[in-house]
Phi, psi and omega in degrees: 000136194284153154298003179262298176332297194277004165259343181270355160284311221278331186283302186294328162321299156338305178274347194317305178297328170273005173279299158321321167256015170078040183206040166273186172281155193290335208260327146335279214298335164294332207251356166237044128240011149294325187283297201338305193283013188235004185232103164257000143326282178273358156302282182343309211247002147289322179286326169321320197270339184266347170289154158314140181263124178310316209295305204281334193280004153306305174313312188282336167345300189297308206276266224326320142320293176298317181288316155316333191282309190313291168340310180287316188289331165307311187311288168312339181270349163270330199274340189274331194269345164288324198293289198280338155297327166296311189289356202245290187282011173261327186297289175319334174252008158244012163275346146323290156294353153281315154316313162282352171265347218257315199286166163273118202312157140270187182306297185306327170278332188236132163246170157239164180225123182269157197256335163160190183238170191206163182347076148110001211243163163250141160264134187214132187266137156282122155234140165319081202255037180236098161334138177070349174235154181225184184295158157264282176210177159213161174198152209223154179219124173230065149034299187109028204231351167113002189229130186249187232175096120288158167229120161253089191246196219162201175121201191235058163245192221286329163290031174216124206220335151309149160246327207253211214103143180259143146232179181234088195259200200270185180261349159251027162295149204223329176218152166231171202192116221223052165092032181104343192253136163306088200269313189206166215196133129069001183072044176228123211269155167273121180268151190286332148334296154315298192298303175323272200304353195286343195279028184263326178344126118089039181246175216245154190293324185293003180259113200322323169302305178293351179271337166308343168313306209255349195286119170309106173305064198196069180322008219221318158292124155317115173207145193220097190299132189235139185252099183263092162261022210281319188278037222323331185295323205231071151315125170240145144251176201199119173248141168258129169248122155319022197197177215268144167268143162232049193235167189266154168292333161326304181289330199278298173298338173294317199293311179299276214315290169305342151294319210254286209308318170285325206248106173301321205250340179288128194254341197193142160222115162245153186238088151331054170259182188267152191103309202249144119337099159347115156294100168237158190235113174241161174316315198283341178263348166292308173324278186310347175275316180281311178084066156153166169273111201274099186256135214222086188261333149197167202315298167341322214272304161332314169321292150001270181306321170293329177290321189297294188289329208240077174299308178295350206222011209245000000 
């Protein structure tokens, strides 16, 4: 080999490795694959440069490893976070549903009906009278004084599944009672009407408040109320409507009657529209319909009198 020869192997040898990766100048890159076909040294010692080094791919093993541990650990740690996000709203949704079974009914959800007697006791079914929602559990306390105390609970999630429950008291109650409120009196079931309206029992005509009784069940009419109160015994009211009536008289009398049943001096209720003949409703014809005098002593007594004038709203 000439001295030119081992010096033009040794600068391509030199160059070799940027040849191998490709980032000599092209007119290089011609002039060392000219020497190539003609040198088989440095073909040898290009190929050398293009096998995997055994060394580094020992080296990478490890990190390959590590990456696969990793991979698995990513995987479980999604598997866990799924697992405990569903176990975190499954948690949520059934403290939810113990909540909503859980609370106490008010009055206004439940009524009772008695149902008969059995050795000394009256039985009476409880119901759930609130679409969606239903009973749970009940419990009852009766003192002895003639009066019982349910606790009702209840709502409307998935453990409530009852509408009725029975229960059973002494036969000398007298009252049932719901967190305080009247459910039956007297063998008479209580309406959340009733229970509304006794605290109007036996209040006076002349009072503005009590004139709302009688007030056209029409949140939407223009209406002006006139008070004849000069006579405390034979009270009037005189309702004036600004509009044509589009209420039935039934209703306009049931609305009157139950004012005079609540209001003891109050005598007469009229209704006033434009256009029309005046409506009136007086006490003596309330009388002849009750065949007695609506004397309002308790909620019972009020029941009573709402089943009579007001069947359907009673």
């Amino acid at each position: 080999m000439t001295e030119n020869r081992k010096t033009e192997c040794a600068i391509v040898q030199d160059l070799l490795p940027l040849y191998a990766d490709g980032v000599v100048q092209t007119e290089t890159a011609e002039w060392i694959q000219r020497h190539l076909e003609t040198c088989p040294a440095c073909r040898e010692e290009l190929q050398n440069l293009q096998k995997p080094d055994s060394a580094v791919l020992q080296k990478d093993l490890p990190l390959e490893k590590d990456l696969k541990k990793t991979g698995r650990h990513l995987r479980w740690s999604r598997r866990i976070m799924v697992v405990s996000a569903v176990l975190f709203v499954l948690l949520v949704l059934l403290a939810g549903a113990g909540w909503r079974n859980s609370i106490l009914l008010p009055a206004d959800y439940v009524k009772v009906m008695e149902t008969g007697r059995e050795s000394g006791q009256l039985v009476f079914e409880v119901q759930s009278q609130v679409p969606g929602t239903g009973l749970l559990n009940l419990q009852s306390s009766c003192p002895g004084d003639g009066t019982c105390e349910l606790e009702v609970r209840g709502g409307s999630g998935l453990l409530n599944r009852m509408s009725r429950e029975t229960v059973s008291v002494p036969d000398t109650t007298r009252e049932i009672r719901l967190n305080g409120e009247i459910l039956w009196q007297d063998g008479v079931m209580i309406s959340p009407r009733c229970r509304q309206l006794y605290s109007y029992a036996n209040g006076y005509a002349g009072d503005v408040q009590q004139m709302h009784l009688a007030a056209p069940p029409d949140p939407d009419l223009p209406v002006t109320i006139e008070a004849d109160t000069e006579d405390p015994a034979h009270c009037g009211w005189t309702y004036r409507v600004e509009a044509e009536r589009r209420l039935p008289a039934e209703s306009l009398r049931e609305a009157a009657w139950l004012a005079m049943v609540l209001t003891p001096n109050l005598d007469k209720v009229t209704y006033r529209f434009d256009r029309e003949e005046p409506l009136v409703f007086t006490r003596q014809a309330l009388a002849e319909t009750l065949g007695h005098k609506p004397d309002i002593e308790s909620p019972a007594d009020l029941q009573r009198i709402m089943n009579r004038i007001l069947p359907a709203a009673g």
